[in-house]
C-alpha positions in Angstrom: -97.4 132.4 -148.1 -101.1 132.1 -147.9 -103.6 133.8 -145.5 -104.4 130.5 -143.4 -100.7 130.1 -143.1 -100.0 133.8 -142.0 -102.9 133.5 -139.3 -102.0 130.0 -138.2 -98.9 131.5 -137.4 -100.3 134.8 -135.8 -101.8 131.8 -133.3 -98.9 130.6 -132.7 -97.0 133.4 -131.8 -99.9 134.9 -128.9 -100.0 131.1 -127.3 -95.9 131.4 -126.9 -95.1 135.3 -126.1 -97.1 137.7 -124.4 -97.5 140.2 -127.3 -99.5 143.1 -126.9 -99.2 145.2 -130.2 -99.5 144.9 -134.2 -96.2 146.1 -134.8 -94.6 143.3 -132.9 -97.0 140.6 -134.3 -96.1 142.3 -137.5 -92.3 141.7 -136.8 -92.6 138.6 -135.6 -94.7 137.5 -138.7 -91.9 139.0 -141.0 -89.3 137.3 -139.1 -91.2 134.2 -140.3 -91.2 135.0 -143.8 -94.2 137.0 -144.0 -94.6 139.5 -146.3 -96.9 141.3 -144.4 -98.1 144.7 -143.0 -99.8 145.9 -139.9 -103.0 146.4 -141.7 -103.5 142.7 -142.4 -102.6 141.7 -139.1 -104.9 144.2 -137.9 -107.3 142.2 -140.4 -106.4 138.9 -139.5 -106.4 140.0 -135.7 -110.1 141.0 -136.4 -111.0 137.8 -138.5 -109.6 135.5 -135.5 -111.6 137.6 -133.1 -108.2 138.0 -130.7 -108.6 140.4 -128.2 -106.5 141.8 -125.2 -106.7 140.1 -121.9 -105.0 141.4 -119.1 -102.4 138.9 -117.4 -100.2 139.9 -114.2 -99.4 143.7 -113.0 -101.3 144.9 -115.1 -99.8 144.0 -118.8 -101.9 143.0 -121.6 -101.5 140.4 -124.7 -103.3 139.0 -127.4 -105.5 136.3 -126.8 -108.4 134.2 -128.8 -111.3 135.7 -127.5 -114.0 133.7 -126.0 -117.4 133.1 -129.0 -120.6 134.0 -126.8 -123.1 131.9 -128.6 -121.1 128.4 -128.1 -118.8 128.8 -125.7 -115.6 127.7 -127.4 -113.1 130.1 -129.1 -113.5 130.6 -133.1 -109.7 130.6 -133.4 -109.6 127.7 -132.0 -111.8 125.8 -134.2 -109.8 127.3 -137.0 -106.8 125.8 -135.6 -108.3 122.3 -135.1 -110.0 122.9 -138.9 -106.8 123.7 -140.1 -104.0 122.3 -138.6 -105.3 118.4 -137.4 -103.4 115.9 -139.8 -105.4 112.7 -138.3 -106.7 111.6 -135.0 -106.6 107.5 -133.6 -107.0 106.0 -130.4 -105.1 103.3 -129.0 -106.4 102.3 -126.1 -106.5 105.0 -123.6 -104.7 107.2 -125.3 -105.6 109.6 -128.5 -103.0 110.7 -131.4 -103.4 113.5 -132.6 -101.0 114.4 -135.3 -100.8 117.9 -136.4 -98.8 120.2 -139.2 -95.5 120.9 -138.3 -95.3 123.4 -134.7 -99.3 123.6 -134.1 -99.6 120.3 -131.5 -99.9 123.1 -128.3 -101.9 125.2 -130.1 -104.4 122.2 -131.0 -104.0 120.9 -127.2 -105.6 123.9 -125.9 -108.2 123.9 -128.7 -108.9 120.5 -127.1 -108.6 121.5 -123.9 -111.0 124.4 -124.7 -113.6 121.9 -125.7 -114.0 120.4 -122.1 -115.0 116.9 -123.5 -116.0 114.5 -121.2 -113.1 111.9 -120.6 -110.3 113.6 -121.7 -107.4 113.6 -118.6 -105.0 115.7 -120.3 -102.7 116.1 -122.8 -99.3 116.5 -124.0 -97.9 118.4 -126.8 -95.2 118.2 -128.8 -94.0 119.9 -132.4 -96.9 117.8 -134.3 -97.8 115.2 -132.0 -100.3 115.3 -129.3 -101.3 112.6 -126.5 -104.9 112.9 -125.2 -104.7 110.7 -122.0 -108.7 109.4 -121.7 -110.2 107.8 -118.6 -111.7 104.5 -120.4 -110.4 103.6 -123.9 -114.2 102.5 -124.8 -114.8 106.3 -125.3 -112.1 107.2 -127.4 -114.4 106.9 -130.9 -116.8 108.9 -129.3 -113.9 111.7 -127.6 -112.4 111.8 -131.7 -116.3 112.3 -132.8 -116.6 114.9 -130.6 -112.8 116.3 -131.7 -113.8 116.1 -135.8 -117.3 117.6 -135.0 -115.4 121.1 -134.5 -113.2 120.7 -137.2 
């Protein structure tokens, strides 16, 4: 399986468990199908600028880490780059349709964006509503999606 494959799925994995080592992204990832090793997730952890945040008694996991210069995370852009099949409004709402198990991951790339408008959203496996105040700013909501794609 390819690289973008392997790291869309390291994504994945750190926005659904709180993993805080290689080895177990590395076991998770062969679980998967991946025929990989914990040097190239150490790679791929590098390349996707993750980092470990802290989270409740003291416990750490990987997490996209934030990109100074813009304010939004780099893995996330890869995400939306990567995994956003088409985007259309109707009316209020925005569908976003996604490769198959990436629709959260692409909400909180969304949500990461903090575009005017948007209400909220809710995910499915490859389907995502974006609920938007006033439907006459859904073009320019999905302009402002695609621009970080």
């Amino acid at each position: 399986m390819s690289k973008q494959r392997r790291q869309q799925a390291l994504l994945e994995l750190i926005s659904e468990y709180e993993i805080d080592t290689q080895e177990e992204l590395t076991r998770r990832l062969q679980a998967l199908g991946f025929e990989t090793t914990q040097a190239t997730v150490s790679r791929d952890i590098r390349e996707l600028k993750l980092e470990k945040v802290s989270y409740g008694s003291g416990k750490h996991r990987y997490a996209a880490s934030l990109e100074p210069d813009t304010g939004t995370h780099a893995s996330y852009q890869h995400v939306m780059a990567s995994c956003i099949l088409s985007i259309e409004a109707a009316q209020n709402i925005i569908v976003v349709k996604t490769v198959s198990g990436m629709a959260m991951a692409v909400g909180a790339a969304i949500d990461n964006l903090s575009v005017e408008g948007i209400m909220g959203c809710i995910a499915g496996d490859d389907t995502l509503f974006l609920a938007i105040k006033d439907g006459q700013q859904a073009e320019h909501i999905i302009g402002e999606i695609k621009k970080c794609c």
